[in-house]
MARDRENDO-781582 format. One line per 3 residues: their letters; for each residue x, y, z of C-alpha. Coordinates in pm, whole numbers, plus 32768, in hexadecimal, padded with zeros to 4 digits. Layout:
% residues N
a) X,Y,Z ~ ... .
***
This chain:
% residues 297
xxx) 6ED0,A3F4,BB9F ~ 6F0C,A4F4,BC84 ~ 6E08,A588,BD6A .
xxx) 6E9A,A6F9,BD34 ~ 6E0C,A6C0,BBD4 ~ 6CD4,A62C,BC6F .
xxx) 6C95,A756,BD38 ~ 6CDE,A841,BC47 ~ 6BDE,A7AE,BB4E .
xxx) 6AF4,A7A3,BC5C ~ 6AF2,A8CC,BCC0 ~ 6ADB,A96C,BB57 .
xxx) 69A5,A881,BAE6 ~ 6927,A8D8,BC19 ~ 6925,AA5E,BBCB .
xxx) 68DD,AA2C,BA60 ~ 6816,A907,BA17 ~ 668D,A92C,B967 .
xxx) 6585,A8A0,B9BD ~ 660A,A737,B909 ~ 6743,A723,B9FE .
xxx) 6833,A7CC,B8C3 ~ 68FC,A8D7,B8D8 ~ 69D7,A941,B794 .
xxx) 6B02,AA1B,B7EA ~ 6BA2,AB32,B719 ~ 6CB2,AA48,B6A1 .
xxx) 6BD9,A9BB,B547 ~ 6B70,A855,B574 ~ 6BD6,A820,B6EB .
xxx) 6A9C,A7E1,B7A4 ~ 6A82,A76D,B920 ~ 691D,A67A,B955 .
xxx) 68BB,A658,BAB0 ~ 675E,A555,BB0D ~ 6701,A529,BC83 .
xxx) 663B,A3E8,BC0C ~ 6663,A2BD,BB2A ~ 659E,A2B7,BA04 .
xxx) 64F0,A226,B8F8 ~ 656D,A1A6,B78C ~ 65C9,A2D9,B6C9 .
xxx) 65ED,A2C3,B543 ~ 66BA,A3BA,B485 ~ 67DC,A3C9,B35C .
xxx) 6921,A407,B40C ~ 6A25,A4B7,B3A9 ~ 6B93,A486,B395 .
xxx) 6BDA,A4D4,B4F9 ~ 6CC3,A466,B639 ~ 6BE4,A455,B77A .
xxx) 6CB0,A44B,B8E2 ~ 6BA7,A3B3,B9E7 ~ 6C13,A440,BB37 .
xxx) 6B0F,A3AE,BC0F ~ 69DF,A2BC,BC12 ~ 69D5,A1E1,BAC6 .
xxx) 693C,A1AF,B991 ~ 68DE,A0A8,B863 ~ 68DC,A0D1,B70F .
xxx) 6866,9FFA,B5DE ~ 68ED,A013,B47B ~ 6850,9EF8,B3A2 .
xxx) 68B5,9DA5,B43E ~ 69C6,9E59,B4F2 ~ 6980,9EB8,B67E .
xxx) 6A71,9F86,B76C ~ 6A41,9FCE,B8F7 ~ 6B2C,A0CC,B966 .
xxx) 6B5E,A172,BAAB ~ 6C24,A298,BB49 ~ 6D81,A2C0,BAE0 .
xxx) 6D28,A231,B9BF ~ 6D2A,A2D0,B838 ~ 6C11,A25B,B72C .
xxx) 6CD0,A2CB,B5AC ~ 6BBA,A2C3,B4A5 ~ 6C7D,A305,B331 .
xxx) 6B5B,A324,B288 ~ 69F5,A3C9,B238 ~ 6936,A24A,B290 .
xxx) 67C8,A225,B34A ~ 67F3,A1B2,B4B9 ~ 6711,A182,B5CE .
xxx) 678C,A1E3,B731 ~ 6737,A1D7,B8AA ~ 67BE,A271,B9DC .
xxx) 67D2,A15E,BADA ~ 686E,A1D3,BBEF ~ 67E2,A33F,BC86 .
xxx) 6754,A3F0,BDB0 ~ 6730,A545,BE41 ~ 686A,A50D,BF20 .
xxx) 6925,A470,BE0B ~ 68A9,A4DB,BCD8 ~ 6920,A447,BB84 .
xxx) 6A27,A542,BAF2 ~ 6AD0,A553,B9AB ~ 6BD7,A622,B8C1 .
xxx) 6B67,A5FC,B756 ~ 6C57,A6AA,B657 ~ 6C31,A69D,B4F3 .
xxx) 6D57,A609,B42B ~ 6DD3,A6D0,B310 ~ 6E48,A615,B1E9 .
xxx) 6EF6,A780,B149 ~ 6FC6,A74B,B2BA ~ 7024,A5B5,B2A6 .
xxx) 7098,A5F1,B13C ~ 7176,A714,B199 ~ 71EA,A669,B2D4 .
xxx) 7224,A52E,B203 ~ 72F4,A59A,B10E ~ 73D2,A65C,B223 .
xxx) 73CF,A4FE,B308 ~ 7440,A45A,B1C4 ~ 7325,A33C,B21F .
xxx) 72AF,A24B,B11C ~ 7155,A1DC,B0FC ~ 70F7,A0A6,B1B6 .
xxx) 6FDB,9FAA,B158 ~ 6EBF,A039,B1A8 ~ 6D9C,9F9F,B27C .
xxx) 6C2F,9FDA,B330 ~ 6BEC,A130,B31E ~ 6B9F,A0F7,B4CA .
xxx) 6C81,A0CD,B5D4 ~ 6CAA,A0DD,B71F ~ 6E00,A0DA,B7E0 .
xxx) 6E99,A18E,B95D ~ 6EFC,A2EB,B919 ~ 7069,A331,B8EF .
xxx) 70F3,A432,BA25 ~ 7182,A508,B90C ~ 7010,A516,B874 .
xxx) 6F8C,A57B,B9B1 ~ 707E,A650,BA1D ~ 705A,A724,B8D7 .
xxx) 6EC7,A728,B909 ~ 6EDF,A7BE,BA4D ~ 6FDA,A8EA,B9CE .
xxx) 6ED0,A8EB,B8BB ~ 6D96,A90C,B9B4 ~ 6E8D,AA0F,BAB9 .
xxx) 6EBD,AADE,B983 ~ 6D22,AB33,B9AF ~ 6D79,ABC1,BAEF .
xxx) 6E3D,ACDB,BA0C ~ 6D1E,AD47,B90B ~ 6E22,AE6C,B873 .
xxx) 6EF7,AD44,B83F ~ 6E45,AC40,B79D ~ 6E42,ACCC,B619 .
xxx) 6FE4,ACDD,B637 ~ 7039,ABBC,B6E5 ~ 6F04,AA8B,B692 .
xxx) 6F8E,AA28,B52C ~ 70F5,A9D5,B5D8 ~ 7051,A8F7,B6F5 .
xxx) 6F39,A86A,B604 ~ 706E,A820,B517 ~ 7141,A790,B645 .
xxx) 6FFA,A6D5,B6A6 ~ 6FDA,A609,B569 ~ 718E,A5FD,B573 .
xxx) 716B,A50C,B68C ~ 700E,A443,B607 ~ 710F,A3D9,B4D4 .
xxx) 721A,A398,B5BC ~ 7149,A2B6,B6A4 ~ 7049,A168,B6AE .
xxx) 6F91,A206,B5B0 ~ 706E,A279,B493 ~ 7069,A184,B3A0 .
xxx) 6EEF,A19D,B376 ~ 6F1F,A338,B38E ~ 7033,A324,B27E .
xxx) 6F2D,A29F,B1A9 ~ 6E6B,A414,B196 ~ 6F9F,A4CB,B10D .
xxx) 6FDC,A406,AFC5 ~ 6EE2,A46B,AECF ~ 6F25,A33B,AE25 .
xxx) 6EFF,A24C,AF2B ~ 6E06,A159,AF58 ~ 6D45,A1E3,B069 .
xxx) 6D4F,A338,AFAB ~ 6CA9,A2A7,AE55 ~ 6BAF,A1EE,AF32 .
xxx) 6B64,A333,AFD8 ~ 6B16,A3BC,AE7E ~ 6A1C,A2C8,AE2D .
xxx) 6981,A2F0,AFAB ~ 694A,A491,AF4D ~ 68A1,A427,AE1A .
xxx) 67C6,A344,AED0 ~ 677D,A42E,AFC7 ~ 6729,A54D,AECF .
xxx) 6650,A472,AE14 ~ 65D1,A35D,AF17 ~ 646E,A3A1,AE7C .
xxx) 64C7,A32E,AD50 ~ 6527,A1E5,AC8C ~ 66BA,A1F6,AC93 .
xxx) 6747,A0A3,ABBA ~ 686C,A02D,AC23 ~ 692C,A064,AAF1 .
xxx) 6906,A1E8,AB45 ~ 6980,A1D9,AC70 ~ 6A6B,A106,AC28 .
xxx) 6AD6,A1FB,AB41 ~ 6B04,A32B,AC03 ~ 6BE9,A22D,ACEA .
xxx) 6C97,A200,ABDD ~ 6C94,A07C,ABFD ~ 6BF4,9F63,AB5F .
xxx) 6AAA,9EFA,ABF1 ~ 6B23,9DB1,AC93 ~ 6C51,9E5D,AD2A .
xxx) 6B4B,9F8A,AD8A ~ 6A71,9E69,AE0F ~ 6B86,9DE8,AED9 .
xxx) 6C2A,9F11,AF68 ~ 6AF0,9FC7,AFB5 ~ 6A57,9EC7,B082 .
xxx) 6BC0,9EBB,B11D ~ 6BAA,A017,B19E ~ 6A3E,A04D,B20C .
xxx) 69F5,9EBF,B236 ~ 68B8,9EEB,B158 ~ 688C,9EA2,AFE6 .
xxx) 6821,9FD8,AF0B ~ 66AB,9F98,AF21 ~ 66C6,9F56,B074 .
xxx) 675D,A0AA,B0B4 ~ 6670,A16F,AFE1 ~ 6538,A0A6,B075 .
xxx) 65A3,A10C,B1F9 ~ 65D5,A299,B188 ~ 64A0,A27B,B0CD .
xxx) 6408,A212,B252 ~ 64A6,A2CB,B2EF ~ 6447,A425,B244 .
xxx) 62F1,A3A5,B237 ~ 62ED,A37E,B3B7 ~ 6391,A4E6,B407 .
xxx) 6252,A541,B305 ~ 6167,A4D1,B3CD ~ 620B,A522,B52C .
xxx) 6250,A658,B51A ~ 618F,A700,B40C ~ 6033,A64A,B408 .
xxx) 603E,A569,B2CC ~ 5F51,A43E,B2CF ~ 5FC2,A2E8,B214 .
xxx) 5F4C,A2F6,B0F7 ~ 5FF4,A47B,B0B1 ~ 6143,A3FA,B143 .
xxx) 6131,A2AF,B099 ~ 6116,A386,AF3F ~ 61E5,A472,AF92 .
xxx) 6321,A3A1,AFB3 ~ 62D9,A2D4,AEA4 ~ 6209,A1B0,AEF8 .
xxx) 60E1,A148,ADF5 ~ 6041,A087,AF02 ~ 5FD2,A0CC,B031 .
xxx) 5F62,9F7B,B0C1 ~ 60FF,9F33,B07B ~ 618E,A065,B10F .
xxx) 60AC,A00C,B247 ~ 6148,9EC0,B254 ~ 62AF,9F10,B21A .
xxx) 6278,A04B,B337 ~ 6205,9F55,B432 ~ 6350,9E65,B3F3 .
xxx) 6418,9F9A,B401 ~ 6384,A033,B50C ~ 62BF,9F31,B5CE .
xxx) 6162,9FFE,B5C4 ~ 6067,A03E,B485 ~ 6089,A1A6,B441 .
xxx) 5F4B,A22D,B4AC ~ 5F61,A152,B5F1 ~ 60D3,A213,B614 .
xxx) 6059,A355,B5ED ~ 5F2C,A366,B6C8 ~ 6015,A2F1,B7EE .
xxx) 60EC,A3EF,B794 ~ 6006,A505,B7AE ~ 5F75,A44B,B913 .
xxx) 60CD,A464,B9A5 ~ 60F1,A5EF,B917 ~ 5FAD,A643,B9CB .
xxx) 5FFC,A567,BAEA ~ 612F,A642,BB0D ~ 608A,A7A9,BAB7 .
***
């Protein structure tokens, strides 16, 4: 990783960021994240995305699956799955800094059939690896490109293009390959993941999804848990937390209205299974929450 690209990150989060350390650029779904601290766990549904970590270090948890990865290093997530991160590594003087860009499966298939590449097996939908030079290289012609504002709707789509070029052409590929076959496994799980994610809140058998996969349900079974390392239920059950925390967080739900709201018929069992997800009961969560907001005011 070079420390032109570094710098040049830096000093763009720096200019941009909000007040949560993220600045989005012009170019759509390149966004720089900058945090002077580490942090806490943070639960979300991430996207299919390639972040390059160019200083301090970071951990993230998919199901049973863990990665640690530090500065030079790439994380490649090839699917929509529900993860749980922390920034490790950060400080005022060396703040934790990242180049998140959104992969484009319209872009993979088009460069695929070009490379003349054949699908691969595919695998966990998380990975971590180091960051090929000619990845890096092309980010920071990507990032100097911001410099030129009159030049950025002419020139991005090449670069963004050239960008994901050398993603299939490096450590990564196989797993990337996997995003422009429509057909491919990872593809027909990803079907069954939207419909899960449209509909978390309510009862999804596996024979439907197994259906909009297009697979049997054993194979579905198998092939989904080998992508997001969770079974079906499992999957649904962590969204269905996970939406009832951001609920509560951020726009003032209590329990019992997020519990509902995201499908559980008990509350008593949505408390339980938010404390094993989360490690707190969900009113205990939320009124530490709001003492650290006012802490902070």
């Amino acid at each position: 990783m070079t420390e032109t690209l570094l710098a040049t990150v830096r000093r763009y989060v720096e200019a941009n960021a909000d007040a949560t350390g993220i600045a989005r650029t012009p170019v759509p779904g390149l966004t720089t994240i900058r945090t002077t601290q580490p942090t806490g766990l943070d639960y979300m549904i991430a996207r299919p995305l390639v972040c390059l970590v160019l200083q301090g270090s970071k951990h993230v948890t998919m199901g049973a699956n863990s990665f640690t990865f530090h500065a030079g290093d790439s994380l490649l997530i090839t699917a929509d799955v529900p993860t749980v991160s922390q920034i490790l590594q950060a400080s005022p003087d060396a703040p934790y800094l990242s180049l998140v860009l959104d992969l484009n499966p319209a872009v993979i298939a088009e460069l695929c059939v070009e490379m003349q590449a054949t699908a691969a097996p595919g695998g966990l939908a998380i990975r971590s690896a180091p960051t090929d030079s000619e990845v890096s290289d092309a980010a920071l012609r990507l990032m100097r490109l911001l410099d030129r504002p009159a030049a950025v709707p002419v020139l991005h789509a090449q670069l963004v293009r050239e960008l994901h070029y050398w993603l299939l052409e490096g450590r990564h590929g196989a797993a990337i390959r996997q995003l422009g076959y429509p057909d491919g496994q990872a593809q027909r799980v990803a079907r069954a993941v939207a419909l899960l994610r449209a509909e978390f809140a309510q009862p999804l058998p596996v024979d439907r999804l197994a259906a909009i996969a297009g697979m049997s349900p054993s194979s579905f079974h198998q092939h989904f848990r080998k992508v997001t390392s969770l079974s079906p239920l499992q999957f649904q059950k962590q969204l269905r937390l996970i939406e009832a925390r951001r609920l509560m967080l951020s726009q003032g739900a209590n329990a019992s209205t997020a519990a509902y709201a995201v499908g559980y018929e008990s509350v008593p069992q949505f408390t339980r299974e938010y404390r094993r997800m989360f490690g707190l009961p969900p009113a205990q969560e939320t009124q530490t929450a709001r003492s650290l907001t006012l802490e902070s005011a």
